[in-house]
KETITI-689560 format. One record per atom (N, C-alpha, C, O): x, y, z; residue in one letter. Coordinates in steps of 0.001 Angstrom, whole numbers, plus 500000, padded with zeros to 6 digits. Layout:
N
XYZA ...
// end
This chain:
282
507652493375515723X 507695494222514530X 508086495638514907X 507863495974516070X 508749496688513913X 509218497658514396X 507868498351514483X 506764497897514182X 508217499641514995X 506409500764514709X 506190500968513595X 506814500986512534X 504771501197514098X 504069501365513023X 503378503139512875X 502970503697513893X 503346503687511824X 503572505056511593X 501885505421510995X 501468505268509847X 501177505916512141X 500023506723510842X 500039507848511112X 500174508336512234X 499828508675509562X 499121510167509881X 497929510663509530X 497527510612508368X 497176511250510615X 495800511750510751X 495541513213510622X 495981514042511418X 494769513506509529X 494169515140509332X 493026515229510078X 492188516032509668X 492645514270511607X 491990514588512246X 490155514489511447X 489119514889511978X 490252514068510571X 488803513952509838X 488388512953510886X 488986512565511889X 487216512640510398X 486309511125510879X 486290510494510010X 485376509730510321X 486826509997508483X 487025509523507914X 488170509220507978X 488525508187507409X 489055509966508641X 490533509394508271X 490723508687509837X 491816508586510394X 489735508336510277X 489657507507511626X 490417506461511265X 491511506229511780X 489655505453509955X 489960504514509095X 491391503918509424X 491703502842509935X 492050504829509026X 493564505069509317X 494085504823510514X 494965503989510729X 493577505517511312X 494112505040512571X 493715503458513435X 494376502602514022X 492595503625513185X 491878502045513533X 492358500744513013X 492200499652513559X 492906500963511996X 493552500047511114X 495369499499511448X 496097498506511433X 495363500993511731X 496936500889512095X 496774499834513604X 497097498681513894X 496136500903514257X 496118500332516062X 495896498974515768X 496781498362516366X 494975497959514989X 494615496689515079X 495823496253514411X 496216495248515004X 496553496529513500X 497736495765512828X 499037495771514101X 499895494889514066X 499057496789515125X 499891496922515606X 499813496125516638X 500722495379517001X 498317496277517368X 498059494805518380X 498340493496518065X 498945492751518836X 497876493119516811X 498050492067516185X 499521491193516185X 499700489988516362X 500745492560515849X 501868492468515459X 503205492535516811X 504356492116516931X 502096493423517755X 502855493612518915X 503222494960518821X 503589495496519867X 503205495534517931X 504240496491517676X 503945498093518167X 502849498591517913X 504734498679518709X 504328500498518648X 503656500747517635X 503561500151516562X 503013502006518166X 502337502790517474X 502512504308517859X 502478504982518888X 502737504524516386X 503035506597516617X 501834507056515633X 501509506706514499X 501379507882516450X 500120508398515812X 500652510099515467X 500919510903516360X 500722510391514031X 501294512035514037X 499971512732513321X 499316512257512393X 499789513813513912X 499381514956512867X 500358515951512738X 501228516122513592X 500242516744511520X 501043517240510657X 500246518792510658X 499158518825510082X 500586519641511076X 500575521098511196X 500658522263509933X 500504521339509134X 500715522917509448X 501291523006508071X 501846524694508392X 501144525690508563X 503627524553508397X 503895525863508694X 503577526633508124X 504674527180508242X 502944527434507413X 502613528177505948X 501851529648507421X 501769530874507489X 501502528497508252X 500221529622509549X 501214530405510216X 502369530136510544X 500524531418510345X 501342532651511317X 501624531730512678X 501191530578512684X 502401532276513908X 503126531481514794X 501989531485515716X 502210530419516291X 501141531855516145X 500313532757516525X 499417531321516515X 499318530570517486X 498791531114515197X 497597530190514754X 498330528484514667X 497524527558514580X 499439528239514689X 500379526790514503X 500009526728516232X 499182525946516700X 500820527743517062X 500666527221518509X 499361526669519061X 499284525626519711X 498408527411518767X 497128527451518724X 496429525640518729X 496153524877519654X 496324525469516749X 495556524374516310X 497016523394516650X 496874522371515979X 498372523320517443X 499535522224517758X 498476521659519185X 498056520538519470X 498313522968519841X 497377521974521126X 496481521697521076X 496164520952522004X 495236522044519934X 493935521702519394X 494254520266519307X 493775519371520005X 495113520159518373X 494946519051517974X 495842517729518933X 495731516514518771X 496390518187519558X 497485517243520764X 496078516499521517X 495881515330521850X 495324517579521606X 494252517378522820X 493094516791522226X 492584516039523056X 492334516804520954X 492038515945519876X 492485514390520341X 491920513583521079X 493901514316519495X 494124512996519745X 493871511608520927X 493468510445520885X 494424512650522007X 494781512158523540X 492869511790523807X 492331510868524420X 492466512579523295X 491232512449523522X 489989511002522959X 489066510368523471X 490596511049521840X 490174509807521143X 491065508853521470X 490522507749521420X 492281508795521805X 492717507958522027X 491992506966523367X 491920505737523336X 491528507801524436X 491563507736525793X 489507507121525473X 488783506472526228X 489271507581524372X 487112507249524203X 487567505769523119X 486640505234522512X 488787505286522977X 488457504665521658X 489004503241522408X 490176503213522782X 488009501900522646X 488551500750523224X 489530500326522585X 490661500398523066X 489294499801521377X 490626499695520562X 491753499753520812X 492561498826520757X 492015501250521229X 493513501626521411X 494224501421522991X 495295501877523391X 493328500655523646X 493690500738525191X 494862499821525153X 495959500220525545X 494698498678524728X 496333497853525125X 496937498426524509X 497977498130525098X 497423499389523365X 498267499505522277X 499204500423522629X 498912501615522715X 500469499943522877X 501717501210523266X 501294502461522169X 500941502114521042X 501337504003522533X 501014504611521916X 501514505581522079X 501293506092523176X 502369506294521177X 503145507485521272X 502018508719520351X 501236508443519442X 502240509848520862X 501268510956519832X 502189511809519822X 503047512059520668X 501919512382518536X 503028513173518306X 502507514295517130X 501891513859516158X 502755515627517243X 502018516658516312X 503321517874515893X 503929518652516628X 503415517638514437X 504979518274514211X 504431519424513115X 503470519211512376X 504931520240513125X 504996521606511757X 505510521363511046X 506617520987511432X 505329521308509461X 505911521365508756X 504816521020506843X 503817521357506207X 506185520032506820X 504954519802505291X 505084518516505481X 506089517862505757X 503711518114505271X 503576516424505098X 504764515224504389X 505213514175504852X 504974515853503229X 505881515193502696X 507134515053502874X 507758514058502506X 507714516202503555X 508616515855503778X 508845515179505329X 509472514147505567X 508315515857506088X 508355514926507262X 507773513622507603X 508233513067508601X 506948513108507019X 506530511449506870X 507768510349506494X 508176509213506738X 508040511571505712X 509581510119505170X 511022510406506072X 511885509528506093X 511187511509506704X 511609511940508118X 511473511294509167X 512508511234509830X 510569510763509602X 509833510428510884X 510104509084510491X 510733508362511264X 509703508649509369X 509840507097509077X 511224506328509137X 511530505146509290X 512076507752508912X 513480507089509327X 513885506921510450X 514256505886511005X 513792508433510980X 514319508775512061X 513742507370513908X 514228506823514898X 512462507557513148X 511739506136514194X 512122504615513944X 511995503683514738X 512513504593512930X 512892503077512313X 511417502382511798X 511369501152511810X 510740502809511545X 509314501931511446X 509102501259510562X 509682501419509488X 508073500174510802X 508611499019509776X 506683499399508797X 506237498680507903X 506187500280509192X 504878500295508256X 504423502020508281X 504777502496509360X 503792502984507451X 503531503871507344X 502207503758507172X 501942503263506076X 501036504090507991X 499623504182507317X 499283505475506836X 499897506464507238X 498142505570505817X 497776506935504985X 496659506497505119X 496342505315505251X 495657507860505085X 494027507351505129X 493765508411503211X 494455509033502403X 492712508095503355X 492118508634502153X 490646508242502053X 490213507092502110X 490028509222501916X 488538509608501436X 488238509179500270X 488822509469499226X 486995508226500444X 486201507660499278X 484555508714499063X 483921508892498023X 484294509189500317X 482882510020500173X 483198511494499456X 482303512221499025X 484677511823499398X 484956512996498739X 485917512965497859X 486503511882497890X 486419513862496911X 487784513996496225X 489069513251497178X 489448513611498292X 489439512428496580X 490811511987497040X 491752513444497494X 492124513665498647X 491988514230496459X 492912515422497181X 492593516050498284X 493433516700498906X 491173515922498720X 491109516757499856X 491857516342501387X 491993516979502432X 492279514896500944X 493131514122502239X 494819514072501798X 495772514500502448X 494816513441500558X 496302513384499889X 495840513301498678X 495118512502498082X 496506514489498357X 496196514910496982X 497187513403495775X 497933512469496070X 496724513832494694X 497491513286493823X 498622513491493801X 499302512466493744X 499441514910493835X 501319515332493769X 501383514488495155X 502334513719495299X 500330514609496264X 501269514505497664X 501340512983497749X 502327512429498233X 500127512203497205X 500663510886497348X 502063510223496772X 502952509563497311X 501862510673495517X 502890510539494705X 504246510621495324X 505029509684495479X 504431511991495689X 505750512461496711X 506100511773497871X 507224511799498372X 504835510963498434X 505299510112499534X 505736508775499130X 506705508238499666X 505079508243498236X 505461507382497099X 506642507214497152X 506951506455498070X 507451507578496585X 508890508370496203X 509776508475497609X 510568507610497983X 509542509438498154X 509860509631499813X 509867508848500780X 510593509136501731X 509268507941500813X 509084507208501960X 509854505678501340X 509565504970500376X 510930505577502374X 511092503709502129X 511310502826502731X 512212501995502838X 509908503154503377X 508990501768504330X 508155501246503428X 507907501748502332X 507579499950503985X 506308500169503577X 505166500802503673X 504950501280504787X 503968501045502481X 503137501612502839X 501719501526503047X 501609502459502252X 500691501315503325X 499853500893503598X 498582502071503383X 498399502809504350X 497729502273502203X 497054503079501759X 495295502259502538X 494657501277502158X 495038503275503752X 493411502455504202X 492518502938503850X 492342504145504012X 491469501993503123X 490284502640502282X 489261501710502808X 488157502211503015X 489458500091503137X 488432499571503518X 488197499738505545X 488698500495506377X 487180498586505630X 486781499245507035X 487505498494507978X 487251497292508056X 488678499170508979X 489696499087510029X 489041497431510769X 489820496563511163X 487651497294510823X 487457496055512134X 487187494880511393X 486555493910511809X 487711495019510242X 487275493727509551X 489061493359509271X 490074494026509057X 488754492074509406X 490221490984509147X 490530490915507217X 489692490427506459X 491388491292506904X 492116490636505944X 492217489226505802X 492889488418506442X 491389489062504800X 490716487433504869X 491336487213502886X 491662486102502467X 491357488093502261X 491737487723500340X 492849488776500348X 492551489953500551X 493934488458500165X 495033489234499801X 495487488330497792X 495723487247497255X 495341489750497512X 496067489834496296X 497501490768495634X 497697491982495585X 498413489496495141X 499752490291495131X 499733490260493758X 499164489444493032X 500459491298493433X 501055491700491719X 502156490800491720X 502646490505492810X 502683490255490544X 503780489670490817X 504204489870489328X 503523489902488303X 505733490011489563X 506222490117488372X 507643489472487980X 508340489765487009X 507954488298489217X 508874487384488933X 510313487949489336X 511351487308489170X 510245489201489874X 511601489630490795X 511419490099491780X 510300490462492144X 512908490261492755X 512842490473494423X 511572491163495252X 511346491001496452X 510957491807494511X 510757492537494941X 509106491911495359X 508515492564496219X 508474490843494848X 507444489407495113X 507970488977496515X 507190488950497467X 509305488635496659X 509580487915497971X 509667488385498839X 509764487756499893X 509671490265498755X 509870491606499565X 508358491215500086X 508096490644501145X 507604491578499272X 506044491643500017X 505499490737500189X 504348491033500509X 505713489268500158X 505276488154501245X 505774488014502070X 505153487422502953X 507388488494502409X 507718488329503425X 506510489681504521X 505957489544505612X 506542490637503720X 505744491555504950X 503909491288504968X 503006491877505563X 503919490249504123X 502481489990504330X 502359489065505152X 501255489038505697X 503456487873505617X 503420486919506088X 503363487805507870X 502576487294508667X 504192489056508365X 503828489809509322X 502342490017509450X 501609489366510194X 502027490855508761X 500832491396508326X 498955491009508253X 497942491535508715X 499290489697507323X 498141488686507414X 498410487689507062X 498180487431505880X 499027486663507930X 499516485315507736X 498314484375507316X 498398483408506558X 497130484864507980X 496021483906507895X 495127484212506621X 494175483431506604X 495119484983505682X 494410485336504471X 494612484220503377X 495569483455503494X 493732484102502309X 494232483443501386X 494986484699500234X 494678485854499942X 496152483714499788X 496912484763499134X 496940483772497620X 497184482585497406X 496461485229496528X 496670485146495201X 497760485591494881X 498101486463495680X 498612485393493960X 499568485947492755X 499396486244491218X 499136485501490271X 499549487103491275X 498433487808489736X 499752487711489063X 500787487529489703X 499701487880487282X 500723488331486752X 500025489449485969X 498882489050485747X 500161490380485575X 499575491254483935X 500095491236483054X 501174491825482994X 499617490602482028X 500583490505480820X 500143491295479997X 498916491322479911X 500729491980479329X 500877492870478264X 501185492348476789X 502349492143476446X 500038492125475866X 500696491615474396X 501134492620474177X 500614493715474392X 502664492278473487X 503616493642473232X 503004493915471600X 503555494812470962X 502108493302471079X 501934493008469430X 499995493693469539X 499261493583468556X 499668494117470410X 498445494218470341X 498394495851468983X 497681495996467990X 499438496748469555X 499608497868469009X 500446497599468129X 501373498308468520X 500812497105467233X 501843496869466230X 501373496772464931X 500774495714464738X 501428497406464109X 500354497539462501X 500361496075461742X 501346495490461291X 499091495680461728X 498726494554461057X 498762493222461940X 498527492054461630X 499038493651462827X 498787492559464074X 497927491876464077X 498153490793464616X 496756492055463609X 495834491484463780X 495267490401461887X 494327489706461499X 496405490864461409X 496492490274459867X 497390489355459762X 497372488799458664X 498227488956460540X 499761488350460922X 498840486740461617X 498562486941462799X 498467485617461235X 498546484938461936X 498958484288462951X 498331483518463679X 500459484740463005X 501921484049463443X 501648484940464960X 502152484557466016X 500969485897464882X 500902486936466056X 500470485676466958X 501284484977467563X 499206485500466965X 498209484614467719X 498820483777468283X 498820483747469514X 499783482508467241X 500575481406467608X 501811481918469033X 502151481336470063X 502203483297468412X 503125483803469649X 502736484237471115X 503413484027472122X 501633484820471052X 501093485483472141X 500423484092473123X 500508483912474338X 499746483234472051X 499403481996473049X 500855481534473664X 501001481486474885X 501703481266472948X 502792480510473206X 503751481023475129X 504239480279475980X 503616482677475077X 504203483497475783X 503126483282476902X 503517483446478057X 501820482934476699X 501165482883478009X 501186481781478637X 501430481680479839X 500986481052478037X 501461479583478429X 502728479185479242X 502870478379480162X 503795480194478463X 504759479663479256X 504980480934480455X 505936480893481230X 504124481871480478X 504132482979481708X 503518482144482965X 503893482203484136X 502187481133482257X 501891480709483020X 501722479530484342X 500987479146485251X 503353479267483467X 503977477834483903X 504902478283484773X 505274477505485652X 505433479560484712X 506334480386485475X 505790480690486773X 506446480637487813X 504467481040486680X 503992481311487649X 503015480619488642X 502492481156489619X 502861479346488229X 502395478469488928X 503772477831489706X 503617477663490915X 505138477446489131X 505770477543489702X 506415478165491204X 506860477653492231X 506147479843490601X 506469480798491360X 505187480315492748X 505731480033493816X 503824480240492737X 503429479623493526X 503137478588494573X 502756478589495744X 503542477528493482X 504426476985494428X 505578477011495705X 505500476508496826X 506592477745495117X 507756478054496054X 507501479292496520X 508376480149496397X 506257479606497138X 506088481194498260X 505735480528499698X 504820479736499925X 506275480822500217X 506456480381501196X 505273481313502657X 505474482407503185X 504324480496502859X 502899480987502555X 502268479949503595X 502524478806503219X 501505479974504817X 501178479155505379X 500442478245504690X 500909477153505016X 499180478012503598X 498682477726502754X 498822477737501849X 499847478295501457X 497664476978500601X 498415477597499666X 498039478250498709X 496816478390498672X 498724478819497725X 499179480228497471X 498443479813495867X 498833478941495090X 496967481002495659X 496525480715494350X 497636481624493288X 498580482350493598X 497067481233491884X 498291481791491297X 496850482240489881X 495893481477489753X 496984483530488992X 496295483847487975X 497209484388486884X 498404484590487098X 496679484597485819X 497190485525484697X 496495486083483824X 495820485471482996X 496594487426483924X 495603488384482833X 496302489173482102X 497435489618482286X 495594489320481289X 496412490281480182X 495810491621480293X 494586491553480398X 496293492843480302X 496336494014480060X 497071495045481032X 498178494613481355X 496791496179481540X 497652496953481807X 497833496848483509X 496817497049484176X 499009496561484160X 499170495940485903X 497825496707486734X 496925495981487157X 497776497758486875X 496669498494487596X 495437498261487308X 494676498114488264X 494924498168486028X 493732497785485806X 493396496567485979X 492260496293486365X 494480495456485683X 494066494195485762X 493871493628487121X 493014492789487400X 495038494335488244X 495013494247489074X 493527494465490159X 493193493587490955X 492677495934489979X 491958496702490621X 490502495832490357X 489487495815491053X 490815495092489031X 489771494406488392X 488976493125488547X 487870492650488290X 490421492751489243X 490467491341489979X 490177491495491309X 489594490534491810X 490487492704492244X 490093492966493268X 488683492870493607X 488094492226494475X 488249493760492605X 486554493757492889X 486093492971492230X 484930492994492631X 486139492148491370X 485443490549491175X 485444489883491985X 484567489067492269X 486689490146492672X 487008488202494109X 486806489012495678X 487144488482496736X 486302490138495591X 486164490764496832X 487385490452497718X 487304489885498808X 488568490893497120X 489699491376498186X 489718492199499042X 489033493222499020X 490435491912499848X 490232492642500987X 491593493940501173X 491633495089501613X 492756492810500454X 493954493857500577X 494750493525499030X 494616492482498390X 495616494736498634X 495866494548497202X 497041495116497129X 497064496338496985X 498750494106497237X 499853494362497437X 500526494638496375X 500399493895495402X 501342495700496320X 501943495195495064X 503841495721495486X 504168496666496205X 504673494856494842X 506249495433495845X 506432496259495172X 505523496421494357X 507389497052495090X 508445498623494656X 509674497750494688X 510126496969495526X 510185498267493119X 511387497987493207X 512666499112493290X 512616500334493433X 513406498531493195X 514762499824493673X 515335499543492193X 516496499151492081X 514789499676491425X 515416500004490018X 515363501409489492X 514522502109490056X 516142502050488437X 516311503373488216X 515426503583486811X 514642502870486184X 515878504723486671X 515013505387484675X 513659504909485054X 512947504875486058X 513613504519483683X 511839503953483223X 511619503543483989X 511235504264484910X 511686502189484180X 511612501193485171X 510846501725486235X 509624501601486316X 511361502153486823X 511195502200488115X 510158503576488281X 509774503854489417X 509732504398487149X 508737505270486276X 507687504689486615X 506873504826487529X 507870503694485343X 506098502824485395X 505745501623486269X 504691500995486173X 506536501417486961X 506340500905488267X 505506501784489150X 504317501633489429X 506474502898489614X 505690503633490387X 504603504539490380X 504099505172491308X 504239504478488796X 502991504743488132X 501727503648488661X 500709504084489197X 501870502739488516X 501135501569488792X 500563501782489841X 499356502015489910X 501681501716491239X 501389501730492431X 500627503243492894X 499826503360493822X 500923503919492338X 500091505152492496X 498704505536491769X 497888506351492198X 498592504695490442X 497588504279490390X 496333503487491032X 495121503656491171X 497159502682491292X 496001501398492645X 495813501879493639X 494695501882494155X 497294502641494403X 496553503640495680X 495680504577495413X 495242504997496484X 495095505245494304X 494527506257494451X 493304505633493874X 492355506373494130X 492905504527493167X 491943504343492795X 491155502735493342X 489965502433493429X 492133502121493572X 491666500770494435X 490458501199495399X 490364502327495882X 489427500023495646X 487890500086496652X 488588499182497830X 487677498950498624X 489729498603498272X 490434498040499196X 491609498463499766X 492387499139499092X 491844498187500837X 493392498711501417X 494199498107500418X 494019496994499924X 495292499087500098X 496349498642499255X 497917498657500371X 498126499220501445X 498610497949499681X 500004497526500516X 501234497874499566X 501583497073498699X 501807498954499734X 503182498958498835X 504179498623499695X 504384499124500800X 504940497553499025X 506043496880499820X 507157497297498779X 507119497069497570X 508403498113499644X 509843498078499523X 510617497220499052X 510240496090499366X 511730497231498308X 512616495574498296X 513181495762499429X 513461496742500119X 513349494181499531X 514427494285500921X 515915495147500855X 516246495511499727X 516589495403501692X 517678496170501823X 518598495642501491X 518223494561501946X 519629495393501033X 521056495173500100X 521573494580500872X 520921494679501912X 522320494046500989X 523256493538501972X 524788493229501704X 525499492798502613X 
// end
C-alpha cells in the first residue's frame, strides 16, 4: 500500500491518530509519515524554536512507543497552514490514506475546527480517515453508505486494504421526496408510492450486496431519512466500529450535499469514519 499520512497537534488525545495510523500501516505494510504542522503566523524567532520542540517530541514518542518499532517511519514538521499543506504533502508523497485525529473530551475545533475540516474535505484527494475510536482495537463492524454509484466500489475496494476481516454492512438512506409536499399525508396514493419505491430500493440493494466483492458476506439495510443521521444512527445501535462513506467527483449541488454529509459524520460520528475518493479516470 502506498503511505500512509497522519497529522499530530502533539495533544495526548490526538495520540489516537497516530496509533491508529502506525497499526493500519503495519497491518498494510505500508510507510508511515508522521507530520506536525507549525503555523507561520509566529515570529521566526518562536517557529525555529517550537520546529525543534516538536521534531524532538515526536522522535521521542516514537522511540517510548512499542507499537511503532517495526513501522518504517518518516517524521516530518513543516510551517505553514494546515490546510493547505495536508493536501500538498498528500500529493507530493503519493499516499494512499490521510489520518486526522479529533477530540471527543473537548470542542471538536480545538483540534480541527469545523471551516478546517471542511477545507481538508475539499483539499485533500486521498482518502481520509477521521480517528475517534480507540487505535488497539481491530475493526471488527464496518458500515458503508451506499448509494448505487462508483463511488460504493471506490470504498470497498479501500476497505478490502483496510479491514478485509470485518463484517461489512451496506446502508441505503432513503429520503420520501413526498414527506414535505402539502397534503401528503391526505393523498392516499402517497403511501401506495413510497411503499412501492422502497421495495424496489430494496431489491436494488440486496442485489448490490450480493455482487461486492467482500471476503464474506456482505449485510445489506434500508432506512429512511436524512444519509448522516441515518447513517450515525445505525452506527451506534450495531456498535460499529468504522463508518465509510465514498466522495464522489461530481460538480454543483451534488457534490454540495454529498460533501455535507461526509462532514457531517466526520464531525459528529462516536466511531472512526472513512471517506473514500472515486477511483481515478482512466
Amino acid at each position: 500500500m502506498s503511505p500512509i499520512l497522519v497529522a499530530t497537534d502533539l495533544s495526548a488525545r490526538s495520540d489516537r491518530a497516530v496509533m491508529r495510523a502506525a497499526h493500519l500501516a503495519r497491518d498494510t505494510g505500508a510507510p508511515l509519515h508522521i507530520v506536525h504542522i507549525v503555523d507561520d503566523d509566529l515570529p521566526a524567532a518562536v517557529l525555529q524554536q517550537q520546529s525543534e520542540a516538536a521534531e524532538e517530541a515526536l522522535r521521542t514518542m516514537v522511540a517510548a512507543t512499542p507499537d511503532l518499532k517495526d513501522v518504517p517511519i518518516e517524521i516530518d514538521v513543516e510551517v505553514g497552514h494546515l490546510t493547505r499543506l495536508v493536501p500538498t504533502l498528500a500529493r507530493e508523497r503519493d499516499v494512499g490514506l490521510v489520518v486526522l485525529g479529533t477530540h471527543r473530551a473537548r470542542a471538536v475545533s480545538d483540534l480541527f475546527a469545523q471551516p478546517t475540516l471542511a477545507q481538508l474535505l475539499k483539499g485533500v484527494d486521498r482518502p481520509i480517515l477521521v480517528a475517534i475510536g480507540r487505535p488497539e482495537t481491530t475493526w471488527k463492524r464496518v458500515l458503508l453508505g451506499w448509494d448505487f454509484s462508483p463511488a460504493g466500489d471506490a470504498a470497498v475496494a479501500l476497505l478490502r486494504k483496510l479491514a478485509p476481516d470485518a463484517e461489512l454492512t451496506i446502508m441505503h438512506a432513503w429520503q420520501d421526496p413526498y414527506m414535505g409536499a402539502p397534503y401528503a399525508f391526505d393523498v392516499g396514493a402517497i403511501g401506495g408510492v413510497e411503499a412501492q419505491v422502497r421495495a424496489e430500493t430494496a431489491e436494488r440493494l440486496e442485489k448490490a450486496a450480493a455482487e461486492v466483492d467482500w471476503p464474506s458476506e456482505v449485510h445489506h439495510e434500508v432506512a429512511g431519512g436524512a444519509a448522516a443521521n441515518v447513517l450515525m444512527r445505525h452506527a451506534n445501535e450495531r456498535d460499529t466500529d468504522l463508518l465509510c462513506i465514498g466522495r464522489h467527483s461530481r460538480a454543483g449541488l451534488a457534490r454540495f450535499l454529498l460533501g455535507e454529509t461526509a462532514q457531517t459524520v466526520a464531525l459528529n460520528a462516536d466511531c472512526d469514519v472513512l471517506i473514500a475518493p472515486p477511483a481515478p479516470e482512466h
